[in-house]
C-alpha positions in Angstrom: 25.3 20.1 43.4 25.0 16.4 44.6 21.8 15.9 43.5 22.2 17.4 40.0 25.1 15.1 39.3 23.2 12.2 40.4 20.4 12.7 38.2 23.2 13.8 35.5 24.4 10.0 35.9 20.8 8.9 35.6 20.7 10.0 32.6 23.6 8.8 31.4 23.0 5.6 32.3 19.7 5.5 30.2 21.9 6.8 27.7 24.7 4.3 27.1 21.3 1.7 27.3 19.6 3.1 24.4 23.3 3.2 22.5 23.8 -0.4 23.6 20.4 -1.4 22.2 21.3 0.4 18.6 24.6 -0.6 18.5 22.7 -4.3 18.7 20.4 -3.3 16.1 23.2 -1.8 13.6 24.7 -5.2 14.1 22.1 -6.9 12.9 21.4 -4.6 9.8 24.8 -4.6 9.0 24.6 -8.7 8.6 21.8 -8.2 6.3 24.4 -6.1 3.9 27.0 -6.6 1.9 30.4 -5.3 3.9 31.1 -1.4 3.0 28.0 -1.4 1.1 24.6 0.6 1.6 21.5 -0.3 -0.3 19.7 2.7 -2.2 15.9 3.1 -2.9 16.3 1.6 -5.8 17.6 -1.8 -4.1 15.4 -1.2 -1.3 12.5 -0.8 -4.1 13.5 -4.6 -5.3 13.5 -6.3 -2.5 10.0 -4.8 -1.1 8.5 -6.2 -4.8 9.8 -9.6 -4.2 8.6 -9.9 -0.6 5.3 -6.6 0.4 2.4 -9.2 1.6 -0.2 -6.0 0.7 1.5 -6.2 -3.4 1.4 -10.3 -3.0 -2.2 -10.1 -2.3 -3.1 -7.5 -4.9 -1.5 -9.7 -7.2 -3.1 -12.5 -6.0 -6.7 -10.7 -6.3 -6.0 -9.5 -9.6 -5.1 -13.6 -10.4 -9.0 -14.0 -9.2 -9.8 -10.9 -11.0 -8.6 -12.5 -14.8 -10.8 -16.0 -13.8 -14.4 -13.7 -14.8 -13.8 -14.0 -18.0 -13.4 -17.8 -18.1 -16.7 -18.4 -16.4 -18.4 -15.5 -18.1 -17.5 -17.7 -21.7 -18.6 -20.9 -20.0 -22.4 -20.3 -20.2 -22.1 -20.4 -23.8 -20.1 -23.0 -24.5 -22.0 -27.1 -24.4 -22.9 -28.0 -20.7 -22.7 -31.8 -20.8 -23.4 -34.5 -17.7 -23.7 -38.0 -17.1 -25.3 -40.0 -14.5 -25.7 -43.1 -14.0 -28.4 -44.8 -11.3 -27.6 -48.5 -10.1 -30.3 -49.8 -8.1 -32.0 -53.6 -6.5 -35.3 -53.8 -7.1 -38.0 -56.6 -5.0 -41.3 -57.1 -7.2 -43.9 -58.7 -5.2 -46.9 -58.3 -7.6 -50.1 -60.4 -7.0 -50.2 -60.7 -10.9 -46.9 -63.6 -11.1 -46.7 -66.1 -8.4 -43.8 -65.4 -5.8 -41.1 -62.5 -5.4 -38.8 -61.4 -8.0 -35.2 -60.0 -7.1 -33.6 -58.1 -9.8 -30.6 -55.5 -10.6 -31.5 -52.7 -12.6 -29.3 -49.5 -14.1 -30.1 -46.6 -15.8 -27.7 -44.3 -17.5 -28.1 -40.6 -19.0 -26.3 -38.4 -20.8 -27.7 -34.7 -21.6 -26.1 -31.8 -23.4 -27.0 -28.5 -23.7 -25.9 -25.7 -25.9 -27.4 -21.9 -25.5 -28.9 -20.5 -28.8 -30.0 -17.0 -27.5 -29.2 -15.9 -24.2 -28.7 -12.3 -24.0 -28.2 -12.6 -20.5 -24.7 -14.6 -21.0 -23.8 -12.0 -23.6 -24.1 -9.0 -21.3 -21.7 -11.1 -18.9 -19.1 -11.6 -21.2 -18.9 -8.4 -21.7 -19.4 -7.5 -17.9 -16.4 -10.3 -17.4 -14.0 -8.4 -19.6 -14.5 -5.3 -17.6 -14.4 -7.1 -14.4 -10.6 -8.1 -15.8 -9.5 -4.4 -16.5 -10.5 -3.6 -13.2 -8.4 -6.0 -11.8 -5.4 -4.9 -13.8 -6.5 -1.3 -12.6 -6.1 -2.4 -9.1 -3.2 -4.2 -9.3 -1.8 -1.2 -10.8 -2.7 0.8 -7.8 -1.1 -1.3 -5.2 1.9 -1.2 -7.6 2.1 2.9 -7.1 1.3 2.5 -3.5 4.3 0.5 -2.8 5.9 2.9 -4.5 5.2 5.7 -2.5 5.0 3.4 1.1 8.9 2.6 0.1 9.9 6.1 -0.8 8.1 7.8 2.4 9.7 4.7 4.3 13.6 5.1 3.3 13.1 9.1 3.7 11.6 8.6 6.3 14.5 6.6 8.0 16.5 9.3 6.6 15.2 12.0 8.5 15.2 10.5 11.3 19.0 9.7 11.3 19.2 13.1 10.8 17.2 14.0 13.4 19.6 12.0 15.7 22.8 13.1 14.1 21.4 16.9 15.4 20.8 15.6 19.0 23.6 13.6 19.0 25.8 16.7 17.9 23.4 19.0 20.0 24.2 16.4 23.2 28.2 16.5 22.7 28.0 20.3 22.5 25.9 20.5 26.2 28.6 18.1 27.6 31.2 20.7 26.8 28.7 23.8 28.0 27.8 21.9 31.1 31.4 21.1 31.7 32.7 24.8 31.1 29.4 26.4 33.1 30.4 23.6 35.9 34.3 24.9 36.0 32.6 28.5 36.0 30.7 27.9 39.0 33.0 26.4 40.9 35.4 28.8 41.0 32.5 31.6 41.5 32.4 33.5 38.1 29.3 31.8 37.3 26.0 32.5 39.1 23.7 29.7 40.0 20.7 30.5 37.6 23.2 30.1 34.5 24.4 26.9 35.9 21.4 25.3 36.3 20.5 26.5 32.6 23.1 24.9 31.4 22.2 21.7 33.8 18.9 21.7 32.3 19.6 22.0 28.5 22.3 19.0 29.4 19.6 17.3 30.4 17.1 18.1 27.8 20.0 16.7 24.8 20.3 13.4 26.3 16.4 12.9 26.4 16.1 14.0 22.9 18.8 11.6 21.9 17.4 8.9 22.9 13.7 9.3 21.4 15.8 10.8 18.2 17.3 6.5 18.8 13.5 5.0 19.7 12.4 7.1 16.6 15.2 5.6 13.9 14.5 2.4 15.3 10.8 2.7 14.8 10.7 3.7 11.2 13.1 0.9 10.3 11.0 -1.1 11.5 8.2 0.0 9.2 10.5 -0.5 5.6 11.5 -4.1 7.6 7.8 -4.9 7.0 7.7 -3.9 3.4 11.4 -6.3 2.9 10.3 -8.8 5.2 13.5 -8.8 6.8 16.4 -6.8 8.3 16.8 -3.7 7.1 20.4 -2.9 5.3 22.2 0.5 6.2 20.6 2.9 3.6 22.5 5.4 1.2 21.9 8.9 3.0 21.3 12.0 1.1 24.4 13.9 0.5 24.4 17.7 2.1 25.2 18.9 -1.0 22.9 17.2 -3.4 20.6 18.5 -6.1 17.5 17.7 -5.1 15.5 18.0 -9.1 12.4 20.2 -8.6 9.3 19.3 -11.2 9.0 22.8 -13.2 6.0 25.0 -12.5 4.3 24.3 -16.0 4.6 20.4 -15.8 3.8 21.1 -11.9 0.2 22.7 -13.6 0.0 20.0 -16.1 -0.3 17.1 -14.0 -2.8 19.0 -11.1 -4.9 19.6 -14.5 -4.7 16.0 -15.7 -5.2 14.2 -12.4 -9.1 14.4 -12.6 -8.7 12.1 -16.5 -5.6 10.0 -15.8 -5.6 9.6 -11.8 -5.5 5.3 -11.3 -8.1 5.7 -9.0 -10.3 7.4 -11.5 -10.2 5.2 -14.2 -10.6 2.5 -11.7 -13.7 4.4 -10.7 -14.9 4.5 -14.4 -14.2 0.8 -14.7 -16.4 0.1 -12.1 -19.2 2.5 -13.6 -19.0 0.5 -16.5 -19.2 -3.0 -14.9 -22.2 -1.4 -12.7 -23.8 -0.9 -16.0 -23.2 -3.7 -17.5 -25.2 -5.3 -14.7 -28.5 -3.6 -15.6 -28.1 -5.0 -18.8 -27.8 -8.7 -17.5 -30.6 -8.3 -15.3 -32.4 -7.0 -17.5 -31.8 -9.4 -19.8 -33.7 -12.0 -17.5 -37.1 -10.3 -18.9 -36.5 -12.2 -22.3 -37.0 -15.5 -23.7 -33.9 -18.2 -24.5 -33.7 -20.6 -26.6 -31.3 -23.9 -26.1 -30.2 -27.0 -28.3 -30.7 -29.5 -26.0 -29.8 -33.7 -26.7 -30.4 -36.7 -24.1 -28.9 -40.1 -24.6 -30.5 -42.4 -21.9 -29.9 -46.3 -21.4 -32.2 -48.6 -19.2 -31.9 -51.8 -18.2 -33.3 -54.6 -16.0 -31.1 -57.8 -15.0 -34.0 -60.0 -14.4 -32.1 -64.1 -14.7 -35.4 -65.5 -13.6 -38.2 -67.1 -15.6 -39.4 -63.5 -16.9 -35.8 -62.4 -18.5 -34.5 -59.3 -18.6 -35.0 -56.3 -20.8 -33.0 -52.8 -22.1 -34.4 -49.7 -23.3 -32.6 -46.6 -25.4 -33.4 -43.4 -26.3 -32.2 -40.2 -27.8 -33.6 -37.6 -28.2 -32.5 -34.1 -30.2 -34.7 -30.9 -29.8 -34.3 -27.2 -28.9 -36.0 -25.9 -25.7 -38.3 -22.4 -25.7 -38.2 -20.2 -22.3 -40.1 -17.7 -22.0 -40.2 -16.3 -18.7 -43.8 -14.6 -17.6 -44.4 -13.9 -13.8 -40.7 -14.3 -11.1 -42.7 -13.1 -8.1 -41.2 -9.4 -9.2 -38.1 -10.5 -8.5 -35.8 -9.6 -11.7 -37.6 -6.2 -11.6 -36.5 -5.7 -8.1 -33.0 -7.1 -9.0 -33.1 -4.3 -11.5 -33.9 -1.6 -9.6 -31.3 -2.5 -7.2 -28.0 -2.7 -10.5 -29.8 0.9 -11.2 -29.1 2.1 -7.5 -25.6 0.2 -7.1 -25.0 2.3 -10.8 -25.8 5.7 -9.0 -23.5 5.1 -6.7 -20.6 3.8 -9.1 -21.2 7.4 -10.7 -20.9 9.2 -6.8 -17.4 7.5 -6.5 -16.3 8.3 -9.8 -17.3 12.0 -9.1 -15.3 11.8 -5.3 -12.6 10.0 -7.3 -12.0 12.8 -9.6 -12.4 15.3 -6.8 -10.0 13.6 -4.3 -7.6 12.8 -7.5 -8.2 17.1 -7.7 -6.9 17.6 -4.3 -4.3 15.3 -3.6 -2.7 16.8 -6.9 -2.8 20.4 -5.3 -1.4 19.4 -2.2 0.9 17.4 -3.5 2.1 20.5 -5.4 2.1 23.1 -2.6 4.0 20.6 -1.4 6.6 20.8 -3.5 6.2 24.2 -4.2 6.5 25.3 -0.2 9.5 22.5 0.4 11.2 23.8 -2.3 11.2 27.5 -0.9 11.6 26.0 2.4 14.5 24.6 1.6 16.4 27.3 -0.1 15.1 29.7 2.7 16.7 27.1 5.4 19.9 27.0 3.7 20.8 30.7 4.1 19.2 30.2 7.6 21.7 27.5 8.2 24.5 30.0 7.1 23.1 32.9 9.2 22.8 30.4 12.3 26.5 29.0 12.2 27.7 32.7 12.1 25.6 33.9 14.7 26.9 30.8 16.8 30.2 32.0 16.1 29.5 35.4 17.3 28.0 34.3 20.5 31.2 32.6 21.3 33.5 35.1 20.6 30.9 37.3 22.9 30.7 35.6 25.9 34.8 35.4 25.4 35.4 39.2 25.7 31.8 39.6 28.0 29.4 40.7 26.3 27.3 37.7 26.4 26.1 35.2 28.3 26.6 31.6 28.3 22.9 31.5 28.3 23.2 33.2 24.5 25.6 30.2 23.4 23.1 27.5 24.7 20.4 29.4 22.5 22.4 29.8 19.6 23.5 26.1 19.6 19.7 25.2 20.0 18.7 27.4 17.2 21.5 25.6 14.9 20.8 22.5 16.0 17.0 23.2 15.1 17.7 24.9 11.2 19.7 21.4 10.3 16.5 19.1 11.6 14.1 21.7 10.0 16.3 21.8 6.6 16.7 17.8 6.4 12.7 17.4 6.9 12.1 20.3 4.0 14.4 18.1 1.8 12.5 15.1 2.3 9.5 16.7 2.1 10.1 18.3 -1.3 11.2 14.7 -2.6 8.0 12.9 -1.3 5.8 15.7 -2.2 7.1 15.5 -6.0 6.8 11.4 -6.1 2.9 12.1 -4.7 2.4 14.7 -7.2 2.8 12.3 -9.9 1.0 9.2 -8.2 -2.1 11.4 -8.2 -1.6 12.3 -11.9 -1.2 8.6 -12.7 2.4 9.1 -14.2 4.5 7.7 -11.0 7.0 4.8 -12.3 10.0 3.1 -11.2 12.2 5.5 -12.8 11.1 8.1 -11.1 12.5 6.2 -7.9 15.6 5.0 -10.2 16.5 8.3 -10.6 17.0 9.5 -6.8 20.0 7.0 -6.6 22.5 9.0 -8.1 22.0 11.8 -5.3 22.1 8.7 -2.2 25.9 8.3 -0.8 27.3 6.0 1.0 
């Protein structure tokens, strides 16, 4: 017996730890809130917009993104430079008698305006594609943080559900441990069942305090999306209607995902750039033909016997290219926009495919959650009564106390399994949508009727 009651303390003693180090952490969230209030996903939602470093970056690529079209305009708008070339000059000519010192400057100014230049015409148009792309983008890490914060605060959830079963699971060992102990003290109890009951003791507390480790870890992971503590979160109410997708809009969006999937028409954007680009190449092959207008200023600061002298001239013409032999280069940098636009057109093909199958799962998803759930509701019912029935069994002798311990397991087990089918119908219907394209805000806004305090 000794021994068992030492480890029992053991255990205890990690116990009251783990409880002293959440008791900390609730502390801390609890600063972060509002008194008496609990954030929903809707709050949580806000404050991961304001503050997700992935979304701050997509929005600061996307910024990037916008600045092709800028430069792509540029090449056909006037290029003008000045210079200017100050320079000492020492003339020791065998022709005038001595050495002459002088300053002398020289200033230019050139512009140049593009007459014909398919090649900047193709990039304009490459540069207003390059823009929707980035707005395609930036729309995709926009859905992603919606489904990272919804899978985050469900996830956190579940977990304090999971805990709320071992915790419940752990008080109701105490009280079979401390019935079996009275049992088998007073010899009505044979060692075997004792030591059951020791062991499932045992088992509770462990799974208590990884069902602790495990709340604490995936707060930590909606922290990162907030950038800060985490307030206590709304929980999903026992009772409440979890709204189920019909089967024909289920169809409907698993059918649309290949055409209206972000991903895809991201995919098709970048198709369309790709192409684009063997048009600018391409482009290199013809001639161009610029305005082109030079302003240039000389002068010599000569103060000795010879004087000085200026020169000025301008000059207005157009300039002729025509481009004959590169080495084979632009035909090379052809060949190379055709293979980069084979693969653009692989992606968009995996795109639609993968666009396919996250639609599907997402639906069996939400189709096998949704059965799940119902099915673990009546399994819920039938477990508390069996419970019941166990109890009132090993009352009048007809069952063990090894019965009770199993019956209390299996009920403890139907609550975790039913909360994790909830969840999983919830997240299942959000990714259902994401992969047809259609996921929005409201369709987080609405889940905060069904979060309690």
């Amino acid at each position: 017996m000794k021994p068992r009651t030492m480890r029992t303390y053991t255990l205890l003693a990690a116990l009251q730890a783990a409880i002293g180090c959440s008791a900390t952490w609730a502390q801390v969230a609890s600063a972060a809130a509002p008194t008496g209030t609990t954030a929903r996903l809707g709050q949580i939602l806000e404050m991961a917009r304001a503050s997700d470093a992935q979304l701050a970056a997509a929005r600061a690529a996307a910024a990037a993104g916008r600045e092709k079209l800028p430069q792509a305009k540029a090449a056909n708008l006037p290029n003008v430079n000045a210079t200017f070339n100050p320079r000492r000059n020492r003339d020791g000519s065998t022709e005038y008698p001595g050495t002459r010192t002088f300053n002398a400057y020289s200033a230019v100014i050139t512009a140049n305006q593009a007459l014909f230049r398919p090649a900047n015409w193709a990039g304009i148009e490459q540069a207003e594609l390059q823009v929707l792309l980035a707005e395609q983008q930036l729309q995709l890490s926009e859905q992603d943080l919606l489904l990272r914060v919804a899978r985050g605060y469900f996830d956190v959830l579940q977990a304090q559900d999971e805990l709320a079963a071992a915790v419940a699971q752990r008080d109701a060992m105490v009280q079979q441990l401390a019935q079996a102990k009275r049992s088998f003290e007073v010899g009505t109890l044979p060692i075997t069942d004792f030591n059951e009951a020791q062991g499932r003791h045992d088992l509770a507390i462990a799974q208590e305090i990884a069902g602790r480790n495990e709340v604490a870890s995936k707060q930590r992971v909606l922290e990162r999306y907030i950038a800060g503590p985490l307030p206590a979160l709304a929980r999903l109410g026992e009772n409440a209607k979890i709204l189920v997708i019909d089967a024909p809009t289920q169809e409907r969006l698993v059918s649309d995902a290949p055409r209206t999937a972000l991903q895809v028409a991201a995919a098709q954007t970048t198709l369309a750039v790709a192409e684009k680009e063997i048009k600018r190449r391409g482009a290199s092959h013809y001639p161009t033909l610029d305005l082109v207008g030079t302003l240039r200023s000389d002068k010599n600061l000569n103060f000795g016997q010879f004087g000085g002298s200026q020169t000025r001239e301008l000059s207005l013409g157009v300039e002729l290219t025509i481009p004959i032999y590169q080495g084979g280069a632009v035909s090379s940098r052809v060949r190379e926009a055709l293979a980069d636009r084979d693969r653009a057109q692989q992606e968009l093909a995996n795109a639609r495919r993968e666009a396919t199958l996250d639609a599907q799962q997402a639906q069996l998803g939400v189709q096998s959650g949704a059965a799940l759930t119902q099915a673990l509701r009546q399994a819920l019912v039938s477990s508390e009564t069996q419970l019941r029935s166990t109890q009132r069994g090993l009352q009048v002798g007809v069952r063990t106390r090894v019965d009770v311990l199993n019956a209390e397991q299996q009920l403890f087990a139907t609550r975790k399994d039913l909360a994790a089918a909830r969840y999983k119908t919830l997240i299942s219907t959000l990714q259902l949508k994401a992969a047809a394209g259609t996921l929005a805000d409201t369709d987080l806004l609405v889940l905060d009727p069904a979060l309690g305090d």
